[in-house]
C-alpha positions in Angstrom: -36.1 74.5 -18.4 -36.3 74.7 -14.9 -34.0 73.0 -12.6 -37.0 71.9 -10.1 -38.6 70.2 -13.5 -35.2 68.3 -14.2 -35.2 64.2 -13.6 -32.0 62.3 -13.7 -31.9 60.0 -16.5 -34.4 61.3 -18.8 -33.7 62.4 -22.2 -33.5 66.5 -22.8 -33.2 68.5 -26.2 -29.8 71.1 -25.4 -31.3 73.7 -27.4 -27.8 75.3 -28.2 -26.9 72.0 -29.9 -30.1 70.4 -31.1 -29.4 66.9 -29.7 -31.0 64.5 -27.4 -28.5 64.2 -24.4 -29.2 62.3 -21.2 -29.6 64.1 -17.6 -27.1 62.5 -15.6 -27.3 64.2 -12.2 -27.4 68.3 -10.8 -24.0 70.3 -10.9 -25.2 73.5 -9.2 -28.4 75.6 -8.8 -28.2 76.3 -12.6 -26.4 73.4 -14.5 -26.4 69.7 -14.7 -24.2 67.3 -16.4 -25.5 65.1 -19.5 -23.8 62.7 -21.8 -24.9 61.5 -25.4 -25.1 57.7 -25.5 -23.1 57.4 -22.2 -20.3 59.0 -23.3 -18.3 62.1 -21.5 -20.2 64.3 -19.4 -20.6 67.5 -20.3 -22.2 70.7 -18.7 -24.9 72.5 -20.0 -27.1 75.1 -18.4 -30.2 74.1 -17.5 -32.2 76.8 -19.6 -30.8 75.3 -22.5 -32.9 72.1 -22.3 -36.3 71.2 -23.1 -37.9 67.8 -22.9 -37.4 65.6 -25.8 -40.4 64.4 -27.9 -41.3 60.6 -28.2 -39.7 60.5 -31.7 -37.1 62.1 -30.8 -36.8 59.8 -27.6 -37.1 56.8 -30.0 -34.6 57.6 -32.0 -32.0 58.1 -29.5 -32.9 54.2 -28.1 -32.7 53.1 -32.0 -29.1 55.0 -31.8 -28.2 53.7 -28.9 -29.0 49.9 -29.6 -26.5 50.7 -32.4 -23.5 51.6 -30.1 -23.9 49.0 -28.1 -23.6 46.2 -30.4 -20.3 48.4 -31.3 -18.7 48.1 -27.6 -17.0 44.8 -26.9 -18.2 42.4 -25.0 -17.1 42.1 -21.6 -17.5 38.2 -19.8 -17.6 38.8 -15.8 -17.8 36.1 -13.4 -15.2 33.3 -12.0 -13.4 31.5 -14.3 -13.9 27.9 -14.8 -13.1 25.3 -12.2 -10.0 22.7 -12.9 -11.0 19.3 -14.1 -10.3 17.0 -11.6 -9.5 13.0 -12.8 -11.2 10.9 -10.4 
């Protein structure tokens, strides 16, 4: 694929490896980085990709939704405020 045709964030086939990895942003004038369900980023040559089909885009949300139930959950925010007797 053409780097001019490449969108951060959308979902790519890598050709050399036959999986559905996730454009994460341009590296040079040839390459760009990806990761596969958000983890490591990897390089891969840009020729190497083609645009992933809706099943194949489907099935790599249905994976995803998977490996997010896995991660533990994180609470942000404040904690709570002392009780005060009054």
């Amino acid at each position: 694929m053409k780097m001019k045709d490449i969108i951060n964030g959308s979902l790519y086939v890598n050709k050399e490896t036959n999986q559905v990895e996730r454009v994460r942003s341009k590296a040079n004038t040839q390459s760009v980085f990806t990761t596969v369900h958000g983890k490591d980023l990897k390089l891969v040559n840009a020729g190497s990709l083609k645009l992933a089909s809706t099943i194949q885009v489907d099935k790599y949300m249905d994976e995803s939704k998977g490996t997010a139930e896995m991660k533990p959950k994180i609470r942000l925010g404040l904690p709570p405020l002392p009780k005060v007797n009054v």
